[in-house]
N, C-alpha and C positions, 0 to 999 in steps of 0.2 A: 546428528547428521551435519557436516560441513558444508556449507553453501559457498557459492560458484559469489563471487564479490570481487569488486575493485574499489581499491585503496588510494585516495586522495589524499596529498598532507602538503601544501603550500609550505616555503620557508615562512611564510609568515606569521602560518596557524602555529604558534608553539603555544599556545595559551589555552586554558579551556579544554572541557573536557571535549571527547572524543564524539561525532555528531552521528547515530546509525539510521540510513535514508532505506524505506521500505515499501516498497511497490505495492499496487490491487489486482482483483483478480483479472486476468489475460495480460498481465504486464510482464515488468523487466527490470532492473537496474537502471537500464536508461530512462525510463519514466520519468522520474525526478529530474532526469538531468538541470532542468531546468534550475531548480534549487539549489543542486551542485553545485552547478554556476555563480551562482550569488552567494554561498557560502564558502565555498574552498578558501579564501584568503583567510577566513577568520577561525576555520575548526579543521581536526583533520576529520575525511570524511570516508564512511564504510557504506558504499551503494550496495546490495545484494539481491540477488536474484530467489527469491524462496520457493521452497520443495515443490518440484511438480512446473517451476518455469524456467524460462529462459537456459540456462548453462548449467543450473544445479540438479544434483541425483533426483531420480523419482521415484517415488514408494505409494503404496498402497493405498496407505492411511494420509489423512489432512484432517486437522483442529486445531484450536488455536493453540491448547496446551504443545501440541507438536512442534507448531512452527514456530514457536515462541523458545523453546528447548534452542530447534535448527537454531536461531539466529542466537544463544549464547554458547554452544559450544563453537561457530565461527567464531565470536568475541572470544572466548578462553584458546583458541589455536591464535588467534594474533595477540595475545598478552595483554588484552582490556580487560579491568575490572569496571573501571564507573564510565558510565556512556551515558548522554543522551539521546532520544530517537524520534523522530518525525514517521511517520505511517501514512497513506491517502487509502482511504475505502475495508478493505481487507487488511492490509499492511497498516492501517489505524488499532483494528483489531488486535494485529498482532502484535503493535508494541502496549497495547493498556493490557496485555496477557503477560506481556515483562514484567507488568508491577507484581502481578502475584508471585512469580517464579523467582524474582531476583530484585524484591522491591526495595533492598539496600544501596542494589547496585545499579539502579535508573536513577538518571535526578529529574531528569522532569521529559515531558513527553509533548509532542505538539500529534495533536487526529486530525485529520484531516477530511471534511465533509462525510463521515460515520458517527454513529451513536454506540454504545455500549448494551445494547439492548439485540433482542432475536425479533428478522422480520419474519414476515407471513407474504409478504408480494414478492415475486420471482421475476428479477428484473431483466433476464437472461435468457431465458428460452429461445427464445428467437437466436440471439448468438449461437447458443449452441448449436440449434437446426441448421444453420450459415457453416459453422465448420465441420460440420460433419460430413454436410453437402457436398464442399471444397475436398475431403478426403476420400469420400466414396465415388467420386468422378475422376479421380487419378489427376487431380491437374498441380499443375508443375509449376505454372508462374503466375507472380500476382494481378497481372490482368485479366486472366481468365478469371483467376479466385473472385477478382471486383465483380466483372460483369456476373457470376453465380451470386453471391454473399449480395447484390442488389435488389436481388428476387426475394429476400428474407429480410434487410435491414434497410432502414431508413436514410438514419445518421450517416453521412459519408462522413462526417470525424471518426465515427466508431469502426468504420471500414478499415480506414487507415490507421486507427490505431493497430487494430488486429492484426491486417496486414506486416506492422513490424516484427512479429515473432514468428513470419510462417518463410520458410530457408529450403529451398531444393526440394520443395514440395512436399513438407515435411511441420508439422504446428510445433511450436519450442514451448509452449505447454502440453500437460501432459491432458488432454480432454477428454477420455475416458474416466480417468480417476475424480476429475473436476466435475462431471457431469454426476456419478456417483456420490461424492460426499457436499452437495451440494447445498443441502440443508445442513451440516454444519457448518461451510460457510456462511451463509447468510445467518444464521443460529446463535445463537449466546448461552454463555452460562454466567452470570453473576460472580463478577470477584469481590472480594472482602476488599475495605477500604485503604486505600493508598491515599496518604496527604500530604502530598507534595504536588509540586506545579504541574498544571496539565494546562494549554491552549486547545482549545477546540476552534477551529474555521471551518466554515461552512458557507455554500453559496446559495445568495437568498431565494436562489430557483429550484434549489434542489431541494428532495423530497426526505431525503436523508438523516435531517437532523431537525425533528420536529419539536413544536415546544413540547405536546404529551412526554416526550425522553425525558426531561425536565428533573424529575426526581431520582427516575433512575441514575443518572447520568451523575448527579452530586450527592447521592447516597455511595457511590464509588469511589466517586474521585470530589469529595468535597470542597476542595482549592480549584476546582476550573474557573478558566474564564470563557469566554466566548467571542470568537470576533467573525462579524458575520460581512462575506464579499457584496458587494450590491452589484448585478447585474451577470453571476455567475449561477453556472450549475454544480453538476457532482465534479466534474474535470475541474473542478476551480484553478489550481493553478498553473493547469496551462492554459485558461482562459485570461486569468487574471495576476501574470507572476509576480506583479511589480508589486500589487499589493498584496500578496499571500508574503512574499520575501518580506516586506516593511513589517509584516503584525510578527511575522521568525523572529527579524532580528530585533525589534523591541521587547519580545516574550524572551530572547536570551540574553538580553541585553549586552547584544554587539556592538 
């Protein structure tokens, strides 16, 4: 599958391999932005939207082997072979699933407040009960959507985040299918070991990347490091960009 993606490449990025930026789940290509932003001078860069969000086709099926596939046959239609790739939450997932599919042609990979392991806590339900709400009541615009989706969630960041994918009364994820293969998203299978570079960031509030992962985590990917945000949670870098961008660009040494 070809994914819905925009293409960034500064005159100035001629150097260096090619950087591919990958969203979580209810996100978008714009999610990163932020890191866009602090990397475009120095890489060219591949935002993308994966299967089932934002702008790209939707199908049935979601795992990681799938959306790991989606994101190199977009690389093989723009003529990348070696890339590296940054991922937050899901889209973490989905590039440590590039090592096994194509582990010659990743060099190193930064995750982003996720672990490589299958949870058992369902962080989401409530989101989902919030959009379905908003779809089964016909409503059209996002004020209405706030004041519904406030009767169900807490977070007014989470509000708003959501809010950015929902267009003419219509969710730019695909929540059906999301709601369905739900447990392979949050779910894992064990990949054989890739050794080469991996950063892992995580925020020291988030629940996400415990030390129990520990073994799993470096029976994977035995070269990680670990750099952990103080005063962040799962959103770490848009709570905390200046320092998620300084641990990037020292782990790619820009």
């Amino acid at each position: 599958m070809n994914l819905n993606f925009r293409l960034q490449t500064e005159q100035s990025a001629t150097e260096g391999l090619p950087l591919v930026l990958i969203h979580g789940l209810f996100g978008s290509l714009d999610n990163l932005g932020v890191l866009a932003r602090g990397l475009k001078d120095d890489r060219r860069l591949i935002q993308i939207d994966v299967r089932n969000h934002g702008l790209s086709p939707r199908a049935q099926e979601m795992d990681y082997a799938l959306m790991a596939q989606d994101v190199l046959d977009t690389l093989n239609e723009l003529e990348i072979d070696r890339f590296s790739v940054i991922g937050h939450s899901m889209g973490g997932k989905i590039a440590m699933s590039l090592t096994a599919l194509a582990p010659d042609r990743v060099a190193e990979i930064v995750v982003i407040d996720i672990a490589p392991v299958a949870y058992t806590t369902r962080h989401h339900d409530n989101i989902f009960t919030a959009l379905n709400a908003v779809t089964e009541a016909g409503i059209t615009t996002r004020s209405d959507a706030t004041a519904l989706m406030r009767q169900t969630i807490d977070e007014e960041g989470v509000i708003q985040f959501l809010l950015k994918s929902f267009h003419d009364g219509e969710w730019r994820f695909n929540v059906p299918v999301l709601l369905a293969c739900y447990d392979k998203i949050i779910g894992w299978q064990p990949l054989a070991t890739w050794d080469k570079p991996v950063l892992f960031i995580r925020g020291d509030r988030s629940p996400y990347v415990a030390d129990e992962y520990r073994d799993a985590l470096l029976t994977q990917f035995p070269q990680a490091r670990a750099h952990v945000i103080a005063g962040a949670g799962h959103w770490v870098h848009a709570e905390k960009p200046d320092a998620v961008l300084r641990a990037i660009r020292r782990f790619l040494a820009l």
